[in-house]
C-alpha positions, 0 to 999 in steps of 0.5 A: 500500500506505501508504494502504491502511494509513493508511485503515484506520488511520483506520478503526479506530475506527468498527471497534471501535465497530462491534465493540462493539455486536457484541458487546453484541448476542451478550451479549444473546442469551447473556442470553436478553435478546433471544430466538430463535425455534424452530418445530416444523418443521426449518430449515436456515440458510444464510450467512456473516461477510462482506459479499457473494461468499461463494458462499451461493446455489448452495449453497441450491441445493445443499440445494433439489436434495438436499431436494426429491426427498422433501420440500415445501421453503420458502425465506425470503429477506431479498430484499436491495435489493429495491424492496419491504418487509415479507413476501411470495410470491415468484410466477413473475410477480413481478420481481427488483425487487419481491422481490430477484434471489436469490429470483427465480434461486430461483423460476425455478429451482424453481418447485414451491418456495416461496419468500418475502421478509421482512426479519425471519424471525421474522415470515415464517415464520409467514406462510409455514407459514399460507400453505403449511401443507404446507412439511415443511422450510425454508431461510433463506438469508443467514441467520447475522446475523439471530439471531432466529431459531434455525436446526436446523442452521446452515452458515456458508460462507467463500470459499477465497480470503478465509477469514473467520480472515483478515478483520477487522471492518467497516469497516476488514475485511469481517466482519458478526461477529467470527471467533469467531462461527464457532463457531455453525456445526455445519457450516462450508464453505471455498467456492470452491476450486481444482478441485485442492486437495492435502491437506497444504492442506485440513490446514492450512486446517481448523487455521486454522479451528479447528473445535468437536468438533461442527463438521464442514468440507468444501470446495466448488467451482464447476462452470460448464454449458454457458451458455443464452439468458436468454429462449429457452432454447438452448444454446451452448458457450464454444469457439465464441467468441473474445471475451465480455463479461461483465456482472456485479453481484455481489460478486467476478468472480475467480473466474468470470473465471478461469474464462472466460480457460481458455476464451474468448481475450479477455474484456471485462468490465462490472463494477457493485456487487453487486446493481446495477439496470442502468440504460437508459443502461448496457444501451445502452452494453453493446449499443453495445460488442457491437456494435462488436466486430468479430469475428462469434465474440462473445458477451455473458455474464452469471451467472443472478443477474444475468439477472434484472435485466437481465430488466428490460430484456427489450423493449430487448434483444429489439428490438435483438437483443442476445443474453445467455447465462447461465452456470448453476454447480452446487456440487461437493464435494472429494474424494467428500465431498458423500455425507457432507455429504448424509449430516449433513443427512439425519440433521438431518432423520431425528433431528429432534424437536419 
């Protein structure tokens, strides 16, 4: 605990460095020194103050499935440490490596929607709408930093467990912006809760927040399905299995393992930076490890973003016949409010003007 505080004692300087360039940065765009974007069609943005593990992908997910019953979606994603750069269609053919592992969960999930990467919104869109005149609506993910762009609509999303009121900046804190930045938010969302959550707690965290008069909150949490084989499709339930492992490049397995020990005995996990490639070395290893468990009740999970790179290692796995399942989540709200929150987005979408 000392260290911990004397590292970020030591910190501390870079933070306030990094805090003034922040807000420089907002000064800018108040100034309309740096201008954003509006295009004549609605844009939903999407994302967080922290670095990673806020919960923001499955609730794109969340706004794909509630859209595209009734409208031609686009996506626009940065494709974060995709081996690739500038603008481009992300195809069914086209690997997590070439246009980043979020978008690729995306477009095999949706494959009706389309889907692009760029680094800078305000220069993808525009190849997106020429390529796709007929997108009726857009979603940027992973889109609150990136102010060159003005979203319609603009969700921030904080996790339950490390709400952004309570962080601090990069580096000695997590936060990309200061707190305050919240309040660019219309709709902000505490991800991640217990399926339980009382409402002497909900008070008490909306109060913490602080919301504007205009900002509306909700609260979120994880629903895990029946996991299904990352090539083949089929189906399994968890209570068949006395040990997992569970392999994982994402920003926190708190919650998920929590999770997985209310339904398997013994988990063992492998665990790397979020967005980590796998190497051939760490896909041997993990198949040795599997292998020499003894007990036949086994079984190798991961989360479908992580499937997608281990995908890269389709012709090992397979010649080594190396199951992996993959544990899909959907987003539920707490008590009953997805219909309200379904209902801010659609009266965004009706009271939409150009």
């Amino acid at each position: 605990m000392v260290r911990a505080y004397i590292f970020r004692a030591l910190l501390f300087p870079l933070t306030i460095l990094f805090g003034l360039g922040v807000l420089m940065r907002d000064l800018l765009y108040r100034s309309n020194l740096l201008r954003s974007i509006e295009f004549n069609i609605p844009v939903i943005g999407i994302g967080n103050l922290a670095i990673g593990g806020s919960g923001k992908t499955p609730h794109v997910e969340y706004l794909i499935e509630l859209l595209k019953p009734y409208l031609e979606i686009g996506v626009m994603s940065r494709g974060y440490n995709r081996k690739s750069k500038g603008y481009r269609m992300v195809t069914q053919n086209a690997s997590a490596l070439i246009v980043g592992d979020e978008p690729k969960q995306f477009s095999l999930k949706y494959p009706d929607i389309h889907i692009a990467v760029s680094e800078s919104r305000s220069l993808g869109i525009p190849y997106l709408l020429s390529e796709k005149p007929n997108i009726q609506a857009l979603i940027l993910d992973d889109s609150y930093q990136h102010r060159s762009v003005t979203p319609g609509l603009n969700i921030l999303i904080t996790d339950y467990s490390k709400p952004y009121y309570k962080d601090f900046l990069m580096p000695t804190g997590r936060l990309r912006e200061w707190p305050q930045a919240s309040s660019r938010a219309d709709i902000i969302i505490v991800s991640k809760c217990p399926s339980h959550l009382d409402n002497a707690e909900i008070s008490s965290i909306t109060s913490e927040i602080e919301p504007e008069v205009y900002q509306e909150i909700y609260f979120s949490k994880y629903c895990y399905e029946r996991p299904y084989h990352m090539f083949n499709g089929s189906r399994i339930t968890l209570e068949e299995f006395n040990q997992a492992i569970l392999v994982t490049a994402i920003a926190s397995t708190d919650y998920l393992l929590e999770y997985l020990y209310t339904q398997i005995n013994e988990v063992t996990a492998f665990s790397f930076e979020d967005h980590h490639f796998f190497s051939a070395h760490e896909i041997s290893v993990l198949a040795n490890t599997y292998i020499k468990i003894q007990d036949q009740n086994k079984v190798i999970l991961t989360t479908e973003k992580d499937a997608t790179r281990l995908a890269l290692h389709h012709a090992f796995l397979i010649d080594n016949n190396i199951d992996i399942y993959v544990l899909p989540i959907k987003v539920e709200f707490l008590n009953d409010t997805s219909d309200n929150f379904d209902q801010a987005v659609h009266q965004y979408l009706l009271n939409f003007t150009v």
